[in-house]
N, C-alpha and C positions, 0 to 999 in steps of 0.2 A: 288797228292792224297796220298802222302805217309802220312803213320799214318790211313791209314783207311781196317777195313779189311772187306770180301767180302766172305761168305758162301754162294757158289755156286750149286745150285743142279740143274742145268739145263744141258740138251744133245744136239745134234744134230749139230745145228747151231745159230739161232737167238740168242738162252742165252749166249751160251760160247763166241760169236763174240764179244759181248757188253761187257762182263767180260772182254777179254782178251786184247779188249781197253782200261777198265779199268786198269789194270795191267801193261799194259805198260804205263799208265800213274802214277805211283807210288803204286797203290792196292797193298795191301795182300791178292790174290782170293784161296780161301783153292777150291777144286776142290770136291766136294762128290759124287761118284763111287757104283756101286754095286758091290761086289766081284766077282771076277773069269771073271766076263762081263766088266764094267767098261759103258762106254758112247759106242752106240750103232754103232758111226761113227768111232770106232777103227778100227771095223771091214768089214768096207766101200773099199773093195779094188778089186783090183788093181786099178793105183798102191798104192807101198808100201814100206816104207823105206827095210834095210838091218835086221831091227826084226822084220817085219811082219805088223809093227800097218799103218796104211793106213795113206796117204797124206792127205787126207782132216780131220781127228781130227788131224794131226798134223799141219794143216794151221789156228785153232782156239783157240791154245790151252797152246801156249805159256807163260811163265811166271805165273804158277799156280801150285802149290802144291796139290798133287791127293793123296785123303785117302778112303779107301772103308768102308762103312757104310752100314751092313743089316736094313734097316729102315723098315720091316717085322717084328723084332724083338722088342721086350723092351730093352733089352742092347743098340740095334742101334741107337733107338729113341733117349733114352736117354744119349746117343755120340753125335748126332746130336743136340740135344737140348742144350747140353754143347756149342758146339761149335757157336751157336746161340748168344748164350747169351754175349759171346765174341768179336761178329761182329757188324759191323756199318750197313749192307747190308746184305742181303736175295736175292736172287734171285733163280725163278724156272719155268718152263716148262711144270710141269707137266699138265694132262687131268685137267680140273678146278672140286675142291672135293677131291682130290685125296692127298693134304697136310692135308685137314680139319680133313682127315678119320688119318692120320698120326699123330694126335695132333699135329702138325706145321704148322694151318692153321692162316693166319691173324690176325683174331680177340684175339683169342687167345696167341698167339706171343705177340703181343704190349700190351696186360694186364701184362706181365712180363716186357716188354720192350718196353717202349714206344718211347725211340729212334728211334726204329728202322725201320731203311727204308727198306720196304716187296716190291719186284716187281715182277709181275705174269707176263708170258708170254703165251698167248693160242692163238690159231688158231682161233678161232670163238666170243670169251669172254666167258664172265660167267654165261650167260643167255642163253637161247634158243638154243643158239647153242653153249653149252657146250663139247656134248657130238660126236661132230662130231671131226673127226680125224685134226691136223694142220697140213697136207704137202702141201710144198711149191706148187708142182706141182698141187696139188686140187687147192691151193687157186688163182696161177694163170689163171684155169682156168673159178672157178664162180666167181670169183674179176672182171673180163672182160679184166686184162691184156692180156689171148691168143688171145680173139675177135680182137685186133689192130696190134697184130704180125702176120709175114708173107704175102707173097704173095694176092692180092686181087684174084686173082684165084684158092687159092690153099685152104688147110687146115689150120687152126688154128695153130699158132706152140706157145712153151713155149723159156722164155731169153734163152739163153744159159748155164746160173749160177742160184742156186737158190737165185733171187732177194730178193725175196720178205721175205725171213729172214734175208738176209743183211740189209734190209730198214727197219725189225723191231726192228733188233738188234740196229741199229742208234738208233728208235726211245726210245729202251727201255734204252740206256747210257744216252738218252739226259736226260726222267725224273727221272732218278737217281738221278743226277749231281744238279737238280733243286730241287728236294727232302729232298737233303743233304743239299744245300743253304738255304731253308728255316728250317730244322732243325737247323741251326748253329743259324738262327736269333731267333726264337723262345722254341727251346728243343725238339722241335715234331716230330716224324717219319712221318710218313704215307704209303698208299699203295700205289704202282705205276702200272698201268696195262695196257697194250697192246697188240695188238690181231693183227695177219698177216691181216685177213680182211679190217679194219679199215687202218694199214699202208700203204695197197695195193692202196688204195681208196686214201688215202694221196698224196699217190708218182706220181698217173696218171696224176695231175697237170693238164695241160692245157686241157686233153685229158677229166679229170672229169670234170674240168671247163665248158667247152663247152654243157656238158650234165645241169650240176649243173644252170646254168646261161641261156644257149640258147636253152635248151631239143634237142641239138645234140647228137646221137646215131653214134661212129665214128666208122669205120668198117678198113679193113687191107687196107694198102697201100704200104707193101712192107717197104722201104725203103724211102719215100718220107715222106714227112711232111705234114698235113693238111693244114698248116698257110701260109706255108715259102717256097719258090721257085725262083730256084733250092735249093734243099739242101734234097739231096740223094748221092749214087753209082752209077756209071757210070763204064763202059768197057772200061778201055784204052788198049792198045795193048796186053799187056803182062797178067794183074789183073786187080782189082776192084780199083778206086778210090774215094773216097770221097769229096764232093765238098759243102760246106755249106756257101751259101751267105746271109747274114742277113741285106740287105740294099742295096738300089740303089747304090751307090758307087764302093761296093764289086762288081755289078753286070756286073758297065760298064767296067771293069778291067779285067773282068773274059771275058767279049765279044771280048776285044782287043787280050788279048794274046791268045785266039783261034782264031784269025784272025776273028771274026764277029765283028768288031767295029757299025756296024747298028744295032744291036738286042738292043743296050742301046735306041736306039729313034725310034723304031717298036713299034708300039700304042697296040699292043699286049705281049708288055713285060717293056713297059714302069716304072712300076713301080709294086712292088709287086704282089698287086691283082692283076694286071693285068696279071702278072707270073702264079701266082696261077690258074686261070682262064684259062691259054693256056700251063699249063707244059706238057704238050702229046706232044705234037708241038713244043716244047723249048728241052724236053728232045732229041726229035730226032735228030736235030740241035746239039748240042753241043757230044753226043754220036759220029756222024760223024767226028768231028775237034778230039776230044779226043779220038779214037779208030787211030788216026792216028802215035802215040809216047805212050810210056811205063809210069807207074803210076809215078814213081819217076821222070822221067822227068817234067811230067806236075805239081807235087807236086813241085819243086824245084822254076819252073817259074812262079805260080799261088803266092804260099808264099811269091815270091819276089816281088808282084804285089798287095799282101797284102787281097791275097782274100785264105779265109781257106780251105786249104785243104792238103791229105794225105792218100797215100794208106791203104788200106786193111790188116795189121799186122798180122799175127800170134803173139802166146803169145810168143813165142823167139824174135820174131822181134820187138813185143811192149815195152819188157824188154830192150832191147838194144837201144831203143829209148829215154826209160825213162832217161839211162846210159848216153846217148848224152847228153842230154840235163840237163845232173845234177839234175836230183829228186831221190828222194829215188825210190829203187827196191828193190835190195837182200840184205840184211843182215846176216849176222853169227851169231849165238850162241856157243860158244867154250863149251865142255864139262866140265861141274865142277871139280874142283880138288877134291873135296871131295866124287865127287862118282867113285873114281878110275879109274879103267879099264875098267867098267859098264857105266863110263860115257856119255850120247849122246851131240854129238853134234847136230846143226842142224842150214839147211837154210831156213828162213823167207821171209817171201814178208812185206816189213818196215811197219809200220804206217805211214799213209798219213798226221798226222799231226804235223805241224814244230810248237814247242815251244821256242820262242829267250833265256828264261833263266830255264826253265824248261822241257829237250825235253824228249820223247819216250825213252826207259829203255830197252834193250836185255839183262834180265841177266840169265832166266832161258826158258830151251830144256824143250819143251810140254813133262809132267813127264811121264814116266811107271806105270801102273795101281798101286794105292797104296805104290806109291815111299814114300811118306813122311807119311803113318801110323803111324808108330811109333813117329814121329817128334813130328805130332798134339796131339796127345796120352799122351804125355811127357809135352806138350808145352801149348797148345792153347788150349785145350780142360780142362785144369786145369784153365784157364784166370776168374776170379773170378769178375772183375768186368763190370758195364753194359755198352753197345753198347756206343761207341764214346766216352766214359771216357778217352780212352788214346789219343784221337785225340783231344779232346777240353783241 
């Protein structure tokens, strides 16, 4: 994506994830800031590096140049507006209305530029439920992702991570990417929009299938699977292990080296449904044999048996896994030479995606509020000619 640049005015999570994808895939993502504030998850801490700005805008935010813009003002607008006119890409977050009222609403925008690809990210869309707030945590819980998390005896609970702007942030890179393809064939921008709701609804796949296709209303199970069984957590000696068999095969594998070689020809676990239909009765069983040796044991000789499985990780121990087994985890960013003494460095969690001749890019530490002002000021903000001229 190099040759393309990418005025970014979105916060939080979803916008910046998708940008900063972009970015390490070649982008120019200029970063647009409120003064003195900046994006709201600077100040998301503990923790927090050794200046204060919190891990998590430092987990989104890499490879982007940060300029602060009063877009309150007429001077800011009209910096922003510059700096527009010079990008291939738009991207924003704001409440929907809230660019229109700023003069850098869509419609508007591509009358000057019709390049350009405008992508809106909101919580609800642009209708009806405009004006409701987008956090993740609200939308996992009326999207009906909490209804399927946790315990069936228990409360509702939410992922662990905020999902559901990672899955919007996916969705909003992907119709970038498609926006810009049909741009190159055509000359035309367009608007690209996405809404946590909609991606939430997307992402629950089988779980909305089920409702979508057979009016099933699927309620928590813990750990287990609606479809598929066994394929949950189990208590081995020591921790939790994970045991995911997806096929007769795996199943009678998984009976052997728990010493139940009969459970593969038990008319009661014979084959899937049949699982599904008696896992109360299957879990107990197998709970018994596997509470008898430690996770990593039974991981060790279940994998050798070629049936899936693997403890319970912490994120240190899932890093170090990744390490094993040769994928990308951590990466470096060394400090620039050019910003001195000042300079940050910093470590990264890699992009997950492998390019054979064009891969992911570390070259610039998630910036300091309005690091490069003056740069865009000087530079980009002077850029005279219209969106994608210098990429086509």
């Amino acid at each position: 994506m190099e040759g393309l640049r990418i005025a970014d005015f979105s916060r939080v999570l979803a916008g910046p994830y998708a940008t900063m994808l972009l970015a390490d895939l070649g982008a120019e993502v200029v970063k647009v800031e409120r003064p003195g504030v900046g994006d709201d998850t600077r100040a998301w801490h503990p923790p927090a590096d050794h200046e204060g700005t919190s891990t998590y805008f430092l987990g989104v935010n890499r490879n982007k140049k940060s300029v602060t813009l009063d877009l309150t003002t007429d001077a800011g607008r009209e910096q922003a507006r510059a700096l527009v006119a010079g990008s291939d890409v738009l991207v924003e977050n704001f409440r929907p209305g809230t660019m229109e009222r700023l003069g850098l609403g869509h419609q508007e925008l591509r009358t000057r530029h019709p390049r350009l690809v405008y992508c809106s990210i909101s919580g609800f869309g642009s209708g009806a439920g405009a004006a409701i707030p987008g956090y993740d945590l609200l939308v996992q819980a009326v999207g009906g992702l909490m209804s399927v998390t946790g315990d069936a005896a228990g409360e509702p609970v939410k992922a662990g991570v905020a999902l559901v702007d990672v899955i919007t942030g996916l969705h909003a890179s992907l119709g970038i990417l498609a926006a810009l393809r049909h741009r190159d064939a055509t000359g035309e921008g367009q608007h690209v929009e996405v809404n946590l709701l909609s991606s939430l609804l997307s992402a629950m796949v089988n779980q909305a299938s089920a409702f979508a296709v057979a009016g099933v209303v699927p309620g928590r199970m813990g750990n287990a699977h609606p479809s598929i069984a066994p394929y949950e957590t189990f208590p081995a000696a020591d921790r939790p292990i994970a045991i995911a068999v997806g096929n007769d095969r795996q199943f009678a594998a998984l009976a052997d080296v728990v010493g139940e070689p009969g459970l593969a020809l038990d008319d009661r676990f014979r084959t899937n449904t049949d699982r599904v239909a008696h896992r109360t009765e299957l879990r107990d069983i197998l709970a018994r044999r596997l509470g008898t040796a430690g996770a990593d044991h039974w991981s060790a000789v279940l994998l050798a048996a070629g049936v899936p499985a693997g403890p319970v990780n912490t994120l240190h121990e899932a890093f170090d896994f990744a390490h094993k087994l040769g994928l990308p985890g951590i990466v470096d960013i060394p400090a620039a030479p050019a910003d001195g003494a000042r300079g940050r460095a910093s470590r990264q969690v890699a992009n997950p995606i492998t390019l054979s001749g064009t891969p992911a890019r570390y070259h610039l530490a998630p910036p300091r509020l309005g690091q490069h002002s003056a740069e865009i000021a000087h530079g980009l903000l002077d850029h005279s000619s219209a969106p994608g001229e210098a990429a086509t």
